[in-house]
Structure formats: C-alpha cells, structure tokens
N, CA, C and O of each residue as an XYZ file, in Angstrom:
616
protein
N       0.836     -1.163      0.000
C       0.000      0.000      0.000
C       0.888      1.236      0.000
O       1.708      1.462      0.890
N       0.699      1.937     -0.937
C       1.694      3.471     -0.871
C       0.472      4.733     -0.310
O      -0.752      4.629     -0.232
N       1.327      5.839      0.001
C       0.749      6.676      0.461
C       0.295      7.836     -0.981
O       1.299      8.289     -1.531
N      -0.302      8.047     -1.249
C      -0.524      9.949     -2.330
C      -0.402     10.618     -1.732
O      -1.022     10.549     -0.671
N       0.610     11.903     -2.024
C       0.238     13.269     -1.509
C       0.029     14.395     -2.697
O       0.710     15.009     -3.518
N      -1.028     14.303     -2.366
C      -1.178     15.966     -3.552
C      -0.884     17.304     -2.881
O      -1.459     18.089     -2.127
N       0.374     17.185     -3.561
C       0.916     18.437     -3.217
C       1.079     20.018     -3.858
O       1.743     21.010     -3.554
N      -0.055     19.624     -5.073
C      -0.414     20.893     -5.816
C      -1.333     21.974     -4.940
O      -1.162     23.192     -4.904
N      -2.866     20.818     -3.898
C      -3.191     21.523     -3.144
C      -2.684     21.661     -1.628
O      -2.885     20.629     -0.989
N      -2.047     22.741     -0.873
C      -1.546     22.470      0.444
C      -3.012     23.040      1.107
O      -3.944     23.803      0.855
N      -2.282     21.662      2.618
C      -3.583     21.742      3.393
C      -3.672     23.129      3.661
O      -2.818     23.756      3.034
N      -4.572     23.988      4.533
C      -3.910     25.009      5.385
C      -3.607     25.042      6.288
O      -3.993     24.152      7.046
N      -2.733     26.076      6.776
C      -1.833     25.766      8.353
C      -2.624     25.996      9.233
O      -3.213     27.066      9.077
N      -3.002     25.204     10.465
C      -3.167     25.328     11.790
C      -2.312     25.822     12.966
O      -1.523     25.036     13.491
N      -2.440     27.206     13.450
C      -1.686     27.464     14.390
C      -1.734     27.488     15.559
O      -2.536     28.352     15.915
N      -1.212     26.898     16.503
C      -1.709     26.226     17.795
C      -1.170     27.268     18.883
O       0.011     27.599     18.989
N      -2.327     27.775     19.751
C      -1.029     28.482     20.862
C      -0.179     27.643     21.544
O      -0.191     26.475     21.154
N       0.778     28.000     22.730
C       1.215     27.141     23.345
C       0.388     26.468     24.560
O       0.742     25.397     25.053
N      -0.773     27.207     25.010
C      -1.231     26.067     25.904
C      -2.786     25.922     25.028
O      -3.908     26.428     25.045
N      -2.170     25.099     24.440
C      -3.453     24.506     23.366
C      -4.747     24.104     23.844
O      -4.741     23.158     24.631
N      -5.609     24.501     23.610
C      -7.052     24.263     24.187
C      -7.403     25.159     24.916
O      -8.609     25.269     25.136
N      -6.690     25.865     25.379
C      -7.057     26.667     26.769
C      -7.333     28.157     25.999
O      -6.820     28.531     24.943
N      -8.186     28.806     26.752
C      -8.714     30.392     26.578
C      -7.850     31.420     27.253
O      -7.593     31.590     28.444
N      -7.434     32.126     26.055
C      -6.188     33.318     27.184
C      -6.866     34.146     27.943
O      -7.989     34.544     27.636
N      -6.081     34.579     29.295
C      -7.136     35.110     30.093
C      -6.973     36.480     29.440
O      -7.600     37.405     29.956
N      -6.189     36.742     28.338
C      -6.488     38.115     28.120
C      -7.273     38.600     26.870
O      -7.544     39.652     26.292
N      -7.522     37.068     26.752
C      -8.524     37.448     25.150
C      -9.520     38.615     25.191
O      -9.734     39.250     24.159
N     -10.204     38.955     26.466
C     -11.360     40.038     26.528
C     -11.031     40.997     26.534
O     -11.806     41.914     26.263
N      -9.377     41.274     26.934
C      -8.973     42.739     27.472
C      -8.265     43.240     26.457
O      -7.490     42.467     25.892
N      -8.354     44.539     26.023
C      -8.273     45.320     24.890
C      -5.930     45.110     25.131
O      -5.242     44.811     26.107
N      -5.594     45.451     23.754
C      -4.230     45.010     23.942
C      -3.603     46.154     24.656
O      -2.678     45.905     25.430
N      -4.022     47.444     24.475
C      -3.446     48.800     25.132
C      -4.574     49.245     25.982
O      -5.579     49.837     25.590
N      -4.200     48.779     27.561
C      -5.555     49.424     28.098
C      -4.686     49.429     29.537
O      -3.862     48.651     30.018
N      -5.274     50.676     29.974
C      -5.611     50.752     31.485
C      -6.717     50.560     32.583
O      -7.805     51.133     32.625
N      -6.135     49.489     33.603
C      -7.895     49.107     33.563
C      -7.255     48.356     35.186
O      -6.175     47.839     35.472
N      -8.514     48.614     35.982
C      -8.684     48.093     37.198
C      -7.873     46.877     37.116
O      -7.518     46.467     36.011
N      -7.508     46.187     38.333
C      -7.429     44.319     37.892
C      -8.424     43.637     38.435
O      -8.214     42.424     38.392
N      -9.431     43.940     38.932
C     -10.910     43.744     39.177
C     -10.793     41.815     39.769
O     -10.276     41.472     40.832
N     -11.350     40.959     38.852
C     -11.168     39.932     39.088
C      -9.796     39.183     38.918
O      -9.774     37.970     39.130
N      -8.489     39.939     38.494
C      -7.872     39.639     37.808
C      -7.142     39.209     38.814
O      -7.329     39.889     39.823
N      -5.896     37.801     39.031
C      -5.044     37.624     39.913
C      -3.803     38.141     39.279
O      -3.767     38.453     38.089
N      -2.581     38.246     40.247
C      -1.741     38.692     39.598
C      -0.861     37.749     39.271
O      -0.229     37.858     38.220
N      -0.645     36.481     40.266
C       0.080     35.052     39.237
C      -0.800     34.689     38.229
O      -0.113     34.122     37.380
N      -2.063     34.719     37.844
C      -2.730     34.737     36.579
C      -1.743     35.212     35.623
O      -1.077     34.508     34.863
N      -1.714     36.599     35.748
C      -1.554     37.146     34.760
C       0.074     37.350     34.551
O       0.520     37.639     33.440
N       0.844     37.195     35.591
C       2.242     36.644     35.273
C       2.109     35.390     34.373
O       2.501     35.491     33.211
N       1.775     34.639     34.652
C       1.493     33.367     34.098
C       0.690     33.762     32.360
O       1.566     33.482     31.543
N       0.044     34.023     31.974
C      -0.148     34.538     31.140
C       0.638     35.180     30.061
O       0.595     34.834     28.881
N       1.685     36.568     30.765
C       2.696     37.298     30.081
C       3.710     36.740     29.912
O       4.631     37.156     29.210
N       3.669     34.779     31.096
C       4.953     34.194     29.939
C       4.703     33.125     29.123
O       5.517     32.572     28.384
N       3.006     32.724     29.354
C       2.760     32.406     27.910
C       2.923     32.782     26.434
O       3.183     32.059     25.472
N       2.721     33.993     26.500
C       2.352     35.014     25.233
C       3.726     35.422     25.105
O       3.921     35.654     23.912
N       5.033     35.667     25.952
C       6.347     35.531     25.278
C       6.298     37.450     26.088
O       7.123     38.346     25.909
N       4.882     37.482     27.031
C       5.526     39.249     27.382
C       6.028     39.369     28.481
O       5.905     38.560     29.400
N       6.921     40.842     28.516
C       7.534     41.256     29.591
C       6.058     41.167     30.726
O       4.883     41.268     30.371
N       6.631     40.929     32.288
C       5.759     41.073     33.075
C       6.453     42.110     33.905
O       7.577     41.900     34.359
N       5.674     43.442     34.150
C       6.374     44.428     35.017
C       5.546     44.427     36.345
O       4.337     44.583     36.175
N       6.093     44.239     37.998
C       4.968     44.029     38.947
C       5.646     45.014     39.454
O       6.832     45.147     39.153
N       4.797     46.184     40.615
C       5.151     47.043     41.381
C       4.124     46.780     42.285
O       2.939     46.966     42.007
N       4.669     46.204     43.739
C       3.542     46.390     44.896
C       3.848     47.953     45.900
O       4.779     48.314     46.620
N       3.131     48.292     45.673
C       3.044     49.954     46.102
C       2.456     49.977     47.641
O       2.381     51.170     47.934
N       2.201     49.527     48.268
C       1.453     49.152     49.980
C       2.552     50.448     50.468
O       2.232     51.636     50.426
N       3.691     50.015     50.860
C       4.152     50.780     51.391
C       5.013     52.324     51.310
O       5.672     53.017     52.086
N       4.648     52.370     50.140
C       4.868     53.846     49.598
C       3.568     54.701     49.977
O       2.466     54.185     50.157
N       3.895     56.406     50.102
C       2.837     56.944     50.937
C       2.884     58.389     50.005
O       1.845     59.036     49.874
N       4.091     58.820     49.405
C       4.202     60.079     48.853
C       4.701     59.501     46.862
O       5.208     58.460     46.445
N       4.372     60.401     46.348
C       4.786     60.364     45.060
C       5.854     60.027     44.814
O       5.873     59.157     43.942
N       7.283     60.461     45.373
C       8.687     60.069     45.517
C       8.460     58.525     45.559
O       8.426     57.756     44.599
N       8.326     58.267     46.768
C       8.160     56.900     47.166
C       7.275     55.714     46.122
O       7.645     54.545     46.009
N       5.900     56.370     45.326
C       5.525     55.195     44.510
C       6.087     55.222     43.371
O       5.819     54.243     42.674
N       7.058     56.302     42.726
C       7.752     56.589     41.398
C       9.057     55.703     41.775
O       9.574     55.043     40.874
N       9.703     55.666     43.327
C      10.905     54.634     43.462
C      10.905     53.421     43.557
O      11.804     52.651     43.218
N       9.387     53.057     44.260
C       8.993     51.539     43.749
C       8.818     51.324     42.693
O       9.363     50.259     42.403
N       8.000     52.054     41.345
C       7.930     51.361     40.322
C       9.434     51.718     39.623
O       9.477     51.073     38.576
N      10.350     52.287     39.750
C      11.596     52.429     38.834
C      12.271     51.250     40.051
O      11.466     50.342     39.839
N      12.959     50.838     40.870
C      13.116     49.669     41.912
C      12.302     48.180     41.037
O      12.981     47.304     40.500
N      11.434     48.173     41.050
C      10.709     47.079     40.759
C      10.888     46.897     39.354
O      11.527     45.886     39.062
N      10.432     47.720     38.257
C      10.624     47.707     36.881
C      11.881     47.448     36.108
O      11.991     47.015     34.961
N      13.171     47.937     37.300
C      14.514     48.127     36.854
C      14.888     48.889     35.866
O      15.455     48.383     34.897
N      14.650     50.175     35.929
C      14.789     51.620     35.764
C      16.314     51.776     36.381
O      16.837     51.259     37.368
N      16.782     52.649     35.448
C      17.858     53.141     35.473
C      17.991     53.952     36.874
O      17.039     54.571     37.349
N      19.452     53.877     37.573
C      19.961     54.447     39.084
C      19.783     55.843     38.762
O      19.832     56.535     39.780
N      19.582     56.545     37.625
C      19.341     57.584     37.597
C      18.427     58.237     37.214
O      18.405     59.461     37.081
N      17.552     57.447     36.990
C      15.519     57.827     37.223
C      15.349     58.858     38.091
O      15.737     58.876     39.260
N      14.749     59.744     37.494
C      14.578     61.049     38.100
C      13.389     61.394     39.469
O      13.347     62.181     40.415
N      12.539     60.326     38.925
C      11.400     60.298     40.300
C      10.276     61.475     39.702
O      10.028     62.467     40.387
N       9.755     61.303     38.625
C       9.307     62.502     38.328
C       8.645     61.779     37.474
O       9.077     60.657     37.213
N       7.377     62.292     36.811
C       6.186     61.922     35.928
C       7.060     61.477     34.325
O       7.014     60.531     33.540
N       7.986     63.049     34.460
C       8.151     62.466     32.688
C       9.053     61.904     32.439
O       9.322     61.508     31.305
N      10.089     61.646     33.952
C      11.306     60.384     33.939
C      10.302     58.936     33.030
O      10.332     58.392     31.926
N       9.295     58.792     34.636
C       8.448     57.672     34.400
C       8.169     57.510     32.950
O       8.409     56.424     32.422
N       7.575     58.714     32.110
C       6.949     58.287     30.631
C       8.186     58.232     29.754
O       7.956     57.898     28.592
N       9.166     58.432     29.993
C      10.511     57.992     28.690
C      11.042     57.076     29.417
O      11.900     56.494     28.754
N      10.931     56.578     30.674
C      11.567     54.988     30.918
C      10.406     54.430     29.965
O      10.645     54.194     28.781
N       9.095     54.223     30.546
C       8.004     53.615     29.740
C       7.946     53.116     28.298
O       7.638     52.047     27.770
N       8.454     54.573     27.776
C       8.404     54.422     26.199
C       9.780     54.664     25.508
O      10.152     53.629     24.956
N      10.703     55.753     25.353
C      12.058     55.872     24.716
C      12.964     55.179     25.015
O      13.777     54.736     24.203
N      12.976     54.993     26.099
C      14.315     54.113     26.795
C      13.876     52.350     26.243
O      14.735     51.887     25.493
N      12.861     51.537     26.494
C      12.366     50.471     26.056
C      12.532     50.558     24.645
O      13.401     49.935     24.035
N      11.764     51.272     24.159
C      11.943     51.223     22.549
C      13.236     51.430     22.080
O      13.157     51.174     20.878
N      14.274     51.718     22.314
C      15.262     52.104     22.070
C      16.621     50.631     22.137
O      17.772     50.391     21.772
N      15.536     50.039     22.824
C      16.168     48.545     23.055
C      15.726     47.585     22.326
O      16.102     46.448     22.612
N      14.905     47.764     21.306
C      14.650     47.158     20.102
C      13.302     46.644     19.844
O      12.527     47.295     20.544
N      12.544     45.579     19.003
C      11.612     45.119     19.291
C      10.887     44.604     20.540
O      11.473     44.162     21.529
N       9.854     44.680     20.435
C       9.144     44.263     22.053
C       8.337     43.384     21.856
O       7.755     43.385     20.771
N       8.020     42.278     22.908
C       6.835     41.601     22.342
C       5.134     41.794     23.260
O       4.094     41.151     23.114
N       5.442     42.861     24.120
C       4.554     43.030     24.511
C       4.346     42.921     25.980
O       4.648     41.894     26.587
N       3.713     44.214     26.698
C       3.550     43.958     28.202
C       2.579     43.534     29.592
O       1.355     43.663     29.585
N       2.949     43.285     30.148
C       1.695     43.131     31.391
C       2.574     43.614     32.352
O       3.627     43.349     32.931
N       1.360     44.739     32.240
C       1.985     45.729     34.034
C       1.003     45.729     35.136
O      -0.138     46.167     34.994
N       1.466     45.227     36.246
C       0.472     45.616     37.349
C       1.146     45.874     38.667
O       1.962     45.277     39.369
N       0.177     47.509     38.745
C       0.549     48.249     39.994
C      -0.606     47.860     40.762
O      -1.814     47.888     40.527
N       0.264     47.397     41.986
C      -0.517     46.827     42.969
C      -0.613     47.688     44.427
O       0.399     48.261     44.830
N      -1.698     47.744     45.089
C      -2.185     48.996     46.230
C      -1.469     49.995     45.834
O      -0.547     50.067     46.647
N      -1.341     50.903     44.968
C      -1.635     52.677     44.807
C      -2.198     52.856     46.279
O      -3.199     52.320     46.754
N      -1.164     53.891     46.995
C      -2.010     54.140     48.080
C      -2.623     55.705     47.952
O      -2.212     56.496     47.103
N      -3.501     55.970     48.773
C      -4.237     56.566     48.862
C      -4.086     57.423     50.438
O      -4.417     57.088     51.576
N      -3.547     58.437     49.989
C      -2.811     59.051     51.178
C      -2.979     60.583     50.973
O      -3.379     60.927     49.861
N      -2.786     61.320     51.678
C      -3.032     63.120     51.531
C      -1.177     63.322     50.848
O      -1.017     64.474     50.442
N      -0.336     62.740     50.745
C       0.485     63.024     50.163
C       0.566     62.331     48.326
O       1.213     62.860     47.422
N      -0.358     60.943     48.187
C      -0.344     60.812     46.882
C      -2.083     60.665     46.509
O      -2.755     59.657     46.291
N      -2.388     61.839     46.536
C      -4.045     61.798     46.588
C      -4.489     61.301     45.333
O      -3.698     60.765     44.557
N      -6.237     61.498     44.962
C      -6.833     61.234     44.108
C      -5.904     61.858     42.201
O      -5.891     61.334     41.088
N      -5.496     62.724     42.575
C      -5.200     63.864     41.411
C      -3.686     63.111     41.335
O      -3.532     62.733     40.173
N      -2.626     62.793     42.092
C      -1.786     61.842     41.966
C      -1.882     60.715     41.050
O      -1.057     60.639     40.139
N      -2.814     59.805     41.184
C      -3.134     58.482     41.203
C      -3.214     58.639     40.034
O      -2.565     57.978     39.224
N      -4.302     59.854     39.636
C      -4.716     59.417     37.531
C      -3.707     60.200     37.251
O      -3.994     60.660     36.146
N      -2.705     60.632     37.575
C      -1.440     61.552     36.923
C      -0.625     60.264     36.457
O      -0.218     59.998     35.326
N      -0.510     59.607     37.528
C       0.210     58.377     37.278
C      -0.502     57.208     36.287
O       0.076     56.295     35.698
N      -1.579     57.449     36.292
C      -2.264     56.434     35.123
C      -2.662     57.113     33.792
O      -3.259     56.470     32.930
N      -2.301     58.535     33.609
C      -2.486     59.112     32.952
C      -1.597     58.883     31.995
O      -1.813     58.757     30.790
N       0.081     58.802     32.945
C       1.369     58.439     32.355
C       1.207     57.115     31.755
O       1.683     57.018     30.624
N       0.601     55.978     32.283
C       0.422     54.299     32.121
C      -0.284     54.575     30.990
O       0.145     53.910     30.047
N      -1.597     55.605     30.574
C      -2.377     55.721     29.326
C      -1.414     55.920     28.122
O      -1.250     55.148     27.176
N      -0.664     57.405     28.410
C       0.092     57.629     27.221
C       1.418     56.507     27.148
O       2.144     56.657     26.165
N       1.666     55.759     27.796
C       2.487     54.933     27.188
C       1.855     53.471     26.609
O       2.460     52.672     25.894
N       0.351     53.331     27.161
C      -0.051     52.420     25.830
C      -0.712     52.835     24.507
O      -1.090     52.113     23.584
N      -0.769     54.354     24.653
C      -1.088     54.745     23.230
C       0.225     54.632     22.406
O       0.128     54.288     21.228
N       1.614     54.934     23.014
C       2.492     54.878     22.708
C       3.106     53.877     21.885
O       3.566     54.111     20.767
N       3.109     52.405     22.630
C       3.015     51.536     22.132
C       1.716     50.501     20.932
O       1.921     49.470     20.292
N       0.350     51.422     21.065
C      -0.385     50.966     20.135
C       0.015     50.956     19.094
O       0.037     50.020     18.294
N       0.580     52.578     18.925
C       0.866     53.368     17.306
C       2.104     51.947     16.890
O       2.245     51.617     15.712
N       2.776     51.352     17.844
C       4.324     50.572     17.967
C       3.372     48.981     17.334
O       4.131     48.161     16.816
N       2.186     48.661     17.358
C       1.340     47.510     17.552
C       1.900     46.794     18.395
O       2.264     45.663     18.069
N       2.078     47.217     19.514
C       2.959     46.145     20.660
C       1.849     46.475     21.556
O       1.432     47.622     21.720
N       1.195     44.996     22.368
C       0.291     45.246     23.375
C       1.162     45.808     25.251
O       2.244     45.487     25.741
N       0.346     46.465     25.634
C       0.845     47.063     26.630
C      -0.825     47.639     27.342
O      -1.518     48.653     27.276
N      -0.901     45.942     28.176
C      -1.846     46.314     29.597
C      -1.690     46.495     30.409
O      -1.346     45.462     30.985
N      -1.707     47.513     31.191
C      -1.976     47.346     32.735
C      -2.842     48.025     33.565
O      -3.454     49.090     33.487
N      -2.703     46.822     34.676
C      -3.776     46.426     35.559
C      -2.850     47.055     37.185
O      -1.736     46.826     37.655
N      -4.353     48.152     37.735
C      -4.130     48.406     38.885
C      -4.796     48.373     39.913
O      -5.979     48.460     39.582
N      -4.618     48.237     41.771
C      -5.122     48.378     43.030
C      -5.492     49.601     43.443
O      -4.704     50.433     42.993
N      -6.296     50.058     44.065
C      -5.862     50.666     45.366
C      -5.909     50.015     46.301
O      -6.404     48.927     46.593
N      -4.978     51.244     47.097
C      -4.875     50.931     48.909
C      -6.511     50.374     49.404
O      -6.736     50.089     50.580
C-alpha cells in the first residue's frame, strides 16, 4: 500500500497556541488598556505574560505613601535606570524611549498593585500616574505592541 500526496493543493496551516485548548485570560482585554485588575489575579496574569512571550512588570506599592516613594517603587521594581529622576516624565521615557530604544518588544503586562491613597499621593496623583500608564499604551499601540496594565488601590 503506498501513500498519495497531492501536493499541488496544500492543506492550510493550523496554528496552535502554546497552551493549546485553553482560553487566554487576556482574550477580553483590549491590547493597550488601562484598567482596574478587578477579578484579575496577579500570578494569573504573570502566568499569562509568559505564555504570550511578554515582559511582566509588577510594582507592589502598599508601602509607599508620597509620590517620591511610589515613582521609586515602580523604577526599583521595573529596573529603571539608578538615575531615574522620580518625576512623571522620567516615568513616561523609561516607559516608552528608553524600552523602545532597546529594540523590538513583544509586549507587556503591568500591574501596579495597592496605589495608596494618602493626603500626600491623593486622588489627582493616582490618575497623573495612570495618565502616564495611558500615554504609554497609546504609545506603544501606534508601535502595535500590546501594553496592559492592571491596577489596586490601597
């Protein structure tokens, strides 16, 4: 018994993720978004960003109380340069120029965890700082590189 292959017509390719069968937990969530982490766990979603081949950036913020302090946890945690300025628009060119500048990306999951909520990093703080997290996933949209993240409060 021999085998035929007609090889004038090719089958078409099937592309399998790597955990085959399974539903990504980020299929619902837009690729550039800022967004609560609501139900979201955060080994989930580590777990996730090294499925998909992305950077995972975590900052737990609990014990930071002033702006200084949650801009040195996330440059500390992110691994930001010793000479991060501690300042909004340090934060948005680590985010975006400095990364991009290091070549292709395949894409991020960021989550800032308890943002506190303090008379030194108040309400007007908080979306300054997610304001910065916005423009660097528009940043990266225009780049088509996904860049979510997911945040707490205190």
């Amino acid at each position: 018994m021999s085998l035929k292959i007609d090889l004038s017509k090719p089958e078409p390719m099937t592309i399998i993720s790597p955990a085959e069968g399974e539903m990504s937990l980020l299929k619902t969530v837009a690729p550039n978004v800022v967004q609560s982490i609501r139900a979201f766990r955060v080994p989930d979603l580590q777990k996730e960003a090294a499925s998909l081949g992305q950077h995972f950036l975590y900052a737990y913020c609990l014990e930071a109380a002033t702006k200084q302090q949650v801009l040195g946890k996330i440059a500390t945690s992110f691994g930001f340069p010793k000479h991060f300025g501690k300042n909004f628009d340090a934060l948005s060119d680590c985010l975006t120029d400095l990364i991009h500048q290091s070549g292709s990306q395949p894409g991020f999951v960021v989550v800032l965890e308890q943002l506190p909520n303090t008379p030194k990093f108040d309400k007007e703080a908080r979306e300054t700082l997610l304001d910065v997290f916005r423009d660097a996933a528009d940043f990266w949209a225009d780049r088509k590189v996904a860049f979510r993240v997911f945040y707490s409060f205190e």
